[in-house]
DOSE-205631 format. One line per 3 residues: for each residue x, y, z of C-alpha. Coordinates in nm, 4 decimals. Each point is the difference from the previous one (the first is absolute). Last residue first. Layout:
N
X,Y,Z; ...
END
This chain:
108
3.7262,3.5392,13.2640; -0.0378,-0.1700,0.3338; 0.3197,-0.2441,-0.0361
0.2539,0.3220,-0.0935; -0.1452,0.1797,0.3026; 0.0564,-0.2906,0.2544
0.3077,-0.0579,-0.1949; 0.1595,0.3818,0.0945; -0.0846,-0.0606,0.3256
0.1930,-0.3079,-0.0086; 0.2602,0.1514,-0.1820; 0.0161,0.3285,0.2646
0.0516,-0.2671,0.2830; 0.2469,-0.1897,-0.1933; 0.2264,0.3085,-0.0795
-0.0020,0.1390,0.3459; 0.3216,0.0233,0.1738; 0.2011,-0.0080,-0.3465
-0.2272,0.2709,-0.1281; 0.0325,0.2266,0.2957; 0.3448,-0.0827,-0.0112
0.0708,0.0927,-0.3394; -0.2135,0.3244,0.0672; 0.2070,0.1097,0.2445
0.3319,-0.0329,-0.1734; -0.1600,0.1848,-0.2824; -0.1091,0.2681,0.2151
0.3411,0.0225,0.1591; 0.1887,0.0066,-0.3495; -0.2562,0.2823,-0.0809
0.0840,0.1946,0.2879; -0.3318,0.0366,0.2832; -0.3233,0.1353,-0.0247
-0.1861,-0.3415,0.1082; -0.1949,-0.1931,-0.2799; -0.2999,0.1419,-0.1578
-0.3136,-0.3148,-0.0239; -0.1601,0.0121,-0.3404; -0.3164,-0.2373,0.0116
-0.0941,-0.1964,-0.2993; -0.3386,0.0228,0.0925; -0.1004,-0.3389,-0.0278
0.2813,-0.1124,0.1651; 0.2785,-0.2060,-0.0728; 0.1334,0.2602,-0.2287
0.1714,0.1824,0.3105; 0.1656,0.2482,-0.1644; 0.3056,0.0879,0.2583
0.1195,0.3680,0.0200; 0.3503,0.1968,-0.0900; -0.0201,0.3577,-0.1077
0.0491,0.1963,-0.2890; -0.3434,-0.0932,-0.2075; 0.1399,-0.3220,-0.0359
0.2648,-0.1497,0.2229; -0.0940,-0.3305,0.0512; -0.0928,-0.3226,0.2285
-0.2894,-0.2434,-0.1914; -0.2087,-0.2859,0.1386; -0.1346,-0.2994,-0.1209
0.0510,0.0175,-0.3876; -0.1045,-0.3070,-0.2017; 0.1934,-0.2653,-0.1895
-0.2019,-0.1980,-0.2290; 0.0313,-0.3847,-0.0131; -0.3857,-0.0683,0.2453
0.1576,0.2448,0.2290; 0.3882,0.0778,0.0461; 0.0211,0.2394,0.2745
0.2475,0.3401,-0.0567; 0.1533,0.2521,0.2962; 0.1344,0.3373,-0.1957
0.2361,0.1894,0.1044; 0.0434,0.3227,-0.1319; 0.3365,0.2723,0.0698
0.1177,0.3578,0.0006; 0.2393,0.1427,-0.0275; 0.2155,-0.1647,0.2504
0.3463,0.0841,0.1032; 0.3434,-0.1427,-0.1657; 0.0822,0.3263,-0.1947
-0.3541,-0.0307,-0.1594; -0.1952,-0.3099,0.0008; -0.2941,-0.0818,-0.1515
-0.1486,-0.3653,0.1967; -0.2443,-0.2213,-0.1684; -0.1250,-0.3317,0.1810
-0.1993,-0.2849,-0.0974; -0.1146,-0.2287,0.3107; -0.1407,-0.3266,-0.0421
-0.2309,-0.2794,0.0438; -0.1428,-0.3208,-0.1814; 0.2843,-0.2380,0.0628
0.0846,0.2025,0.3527; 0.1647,0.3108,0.0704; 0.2186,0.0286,-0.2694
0.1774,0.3839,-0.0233; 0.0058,0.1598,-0.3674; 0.2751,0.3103,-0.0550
0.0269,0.2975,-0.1422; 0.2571,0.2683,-0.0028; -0.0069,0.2756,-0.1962
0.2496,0.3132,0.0266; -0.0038,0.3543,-0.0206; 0.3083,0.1810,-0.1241
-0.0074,0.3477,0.1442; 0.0079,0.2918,-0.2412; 0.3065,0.1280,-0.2234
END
């Protein structure tokens, strides 16, 4: 009998009109892999920010504030390191990536 994988989500509050949705698989109590997800509320909708996953077998961030939707790799390190880092990165920087994120929502 395989591995039982597990799902574990959660939604952190940042603010009234921001917040954090987070998926973890876990596998005898290491990460799988993982997305977070930092949301804005705009005019009622809720809209993407910024992405962390594990698609296409290894973990980046989708920077959806920008035009280009720019895929930036994360460091080659254990999954439950990766997702550690990219908590903080998003913790450190959520406001900074919303307002860039507005600048591009505002211009259309």
């Amino acid at each position: 009998m395989g591995k039982r994988i597990v799902e574990i989500s959660f939604e952190l509050y940042l603010s009234e009109f921001d917040s954090v949705n987070v998926i973890l698989k876990v596998e005898s109590g290491q990460i799988k892999s993982f997305t977070i997800i930092q949301r804005t509320m705009a005019k009622d909708i809720w809209h993407q920010v910024t992405r962390y996953d594990c698609a296409h077998g290894h973990a980046h961030q989708h920077q959806l504030y920008r035009k280009d939707k720019r895929k930036v790799r994360l460091a080659n390190l254990r999954r439950d390191d990766q997702y550690k880092l990219a908590m903080h990165e998003l913790m450190e920087s959520w406001l900074s990536q919303k307002k860039q994120w507005r600048r591009t929502y505002e211009r259309g």
